[in-house]
C-alpha positions as CSV (number, residue, x, y, z in Angstrom):
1,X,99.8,99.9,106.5
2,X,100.2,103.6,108.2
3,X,96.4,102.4,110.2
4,X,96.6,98.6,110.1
5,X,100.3,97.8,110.8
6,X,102.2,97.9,114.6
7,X,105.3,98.6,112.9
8,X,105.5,99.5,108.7
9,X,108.8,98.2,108.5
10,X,108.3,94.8,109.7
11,X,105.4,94.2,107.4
12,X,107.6,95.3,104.8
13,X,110.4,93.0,106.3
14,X,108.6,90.2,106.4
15,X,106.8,90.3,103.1
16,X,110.7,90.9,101.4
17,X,110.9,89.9,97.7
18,X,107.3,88.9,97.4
19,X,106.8,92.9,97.3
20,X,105.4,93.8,94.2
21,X,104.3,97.5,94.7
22,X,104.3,100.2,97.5
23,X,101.8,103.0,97.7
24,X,102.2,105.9,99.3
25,X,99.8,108.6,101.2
26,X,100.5,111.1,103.8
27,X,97.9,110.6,106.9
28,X,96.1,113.9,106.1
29,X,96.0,113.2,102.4
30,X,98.0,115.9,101.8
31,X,101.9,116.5,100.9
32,X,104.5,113.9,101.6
33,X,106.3,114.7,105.2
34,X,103.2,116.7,106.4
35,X,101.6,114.6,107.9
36,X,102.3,111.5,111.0
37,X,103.8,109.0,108.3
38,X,106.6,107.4,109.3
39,X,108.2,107.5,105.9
40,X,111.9,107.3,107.1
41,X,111.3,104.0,108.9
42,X,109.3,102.6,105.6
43,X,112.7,103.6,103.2
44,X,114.9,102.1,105.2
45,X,112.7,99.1,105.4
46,X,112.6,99.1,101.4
47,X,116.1,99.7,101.2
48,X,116.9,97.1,103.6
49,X,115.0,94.5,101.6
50,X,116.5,95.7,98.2
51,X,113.2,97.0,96.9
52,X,113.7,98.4,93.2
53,X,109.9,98.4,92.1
54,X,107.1,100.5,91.2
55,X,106.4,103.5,94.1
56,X,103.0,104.8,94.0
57,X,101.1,108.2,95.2
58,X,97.9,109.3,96.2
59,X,96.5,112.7,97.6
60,X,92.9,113.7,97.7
61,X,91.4,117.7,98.3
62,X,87.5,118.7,98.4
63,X,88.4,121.2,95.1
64,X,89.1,118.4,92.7
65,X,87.1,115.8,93.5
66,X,83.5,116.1,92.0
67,X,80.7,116.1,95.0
68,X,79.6,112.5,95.7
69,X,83.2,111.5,96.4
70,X,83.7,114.7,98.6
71,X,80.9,113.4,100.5
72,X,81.9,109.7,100.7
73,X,85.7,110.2,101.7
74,X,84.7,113.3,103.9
75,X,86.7,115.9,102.4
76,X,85.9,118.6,104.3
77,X,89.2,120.4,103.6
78,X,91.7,121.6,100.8
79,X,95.1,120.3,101.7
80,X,96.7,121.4,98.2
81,X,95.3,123.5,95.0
82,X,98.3,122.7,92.1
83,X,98.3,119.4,91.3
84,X,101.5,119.9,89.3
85,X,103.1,121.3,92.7
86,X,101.8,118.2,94.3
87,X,103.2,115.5,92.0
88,X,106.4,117.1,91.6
89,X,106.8,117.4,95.3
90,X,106.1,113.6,95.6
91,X,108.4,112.4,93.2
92,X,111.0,114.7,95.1
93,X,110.1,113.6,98.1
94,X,109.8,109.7,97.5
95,X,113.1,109.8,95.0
96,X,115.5,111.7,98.0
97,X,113.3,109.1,100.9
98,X,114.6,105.7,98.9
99,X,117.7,107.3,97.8
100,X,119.0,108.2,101.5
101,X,117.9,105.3,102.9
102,X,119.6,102.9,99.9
103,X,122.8,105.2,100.5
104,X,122.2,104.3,104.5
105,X,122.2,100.9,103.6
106,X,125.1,101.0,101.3
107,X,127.4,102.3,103.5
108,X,126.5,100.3,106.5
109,X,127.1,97.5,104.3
110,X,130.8,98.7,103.9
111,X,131.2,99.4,107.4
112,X,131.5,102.8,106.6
């Protein structure tokens, strides 16, 4: 959605409960938040629509992926060496994004 949508949240508006799954990468395939990924404007979007489901995550780095793949996906760079540092940085990341932005919606749903 990050290349092919105008504006994330409206696709994610506008597809509402039919969403089943969202999937998350950063632009340079890297960490969460380091890269031009909107991902405050894609919370709120699946806060706003009450999204509760399944958040996935996906990174890729020359050092782990075995050769032909480096060459097809042009990896020409090592955005991250622990993979364990990686995934628990995601789950931070995306667990704190949903949570302030269903907290954001909570309270302007109160007036508050």
């Amino acid at each position: 959605m990050n290349i092919e949508e105008a504006d994330v949240a409206a696709a994610i508006e506008a597809c509402g409960d039919r969403l089943a799954y969202f999937h998350a990468s950063e632009s340079n395939r890297g960490y969460l938040g380091s890269g031009s990924v909107d991902f405050d404007a894609g919370f709120a979007a699946l806060a706003g629509i009450g999204y509760d489901g399944p958040i996935g995550f996906e990174s890729f780095t020359a050092s782990a992926a075995p050769e032909p793949l480096v060459r097809s996906m042009a990896l020409w760079r090592d955005v991250w060496h622990d993979p364990v540092d990686l995934a628990t940085q995601a789950r931070e990341f995306l667990a704190d994004g949903i949570a302030t932005a269903r907290q954001a919606v909570a309270t302007s749903a109160t007036g508050g």
